[in-house]
C-alpha angles and dihedrals in degrees: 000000000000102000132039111272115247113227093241088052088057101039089060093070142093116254085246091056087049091051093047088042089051094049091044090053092043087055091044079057098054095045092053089049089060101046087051094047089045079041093238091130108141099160107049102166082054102082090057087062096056098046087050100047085047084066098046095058089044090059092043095051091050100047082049091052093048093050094056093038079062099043 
């Protein structure tokens, strides 16, 4: 993923894209974790995004869970 995900881009998806979306963020974190520790770090600012967009699906995922636990 090369830009922060907007909220309506990720409401707009199934509970098992959001869980593909939210693995394929956790392993762009790692990642990022190792370059900085090796110091191969190019995108600072690019962790911030990940951990940010990581925040944003598991919101999503848990207003999405609360609505159907209602329903």
């Amino acid at each position: 993923m090369a830009k922060a995900t907007k909220p309506t881009d990720i409401r707009s998806k199934s509970a098992d894209q959001l869980s593909t979306m939210l693995l394929d963020l956790r392993k762009e974190q790692f990642n990022l974790r190792f370059q900085r520790a090796t110091g191969q770090t190019e995108g600072v600012g690019r962790v911030r995004e990940v951990r940010r967009d990581i925040a944003r699906v598991k919101t999503i995922m848990a207003e999405q869970h609360r609505s159907a636990a209602k329903s």
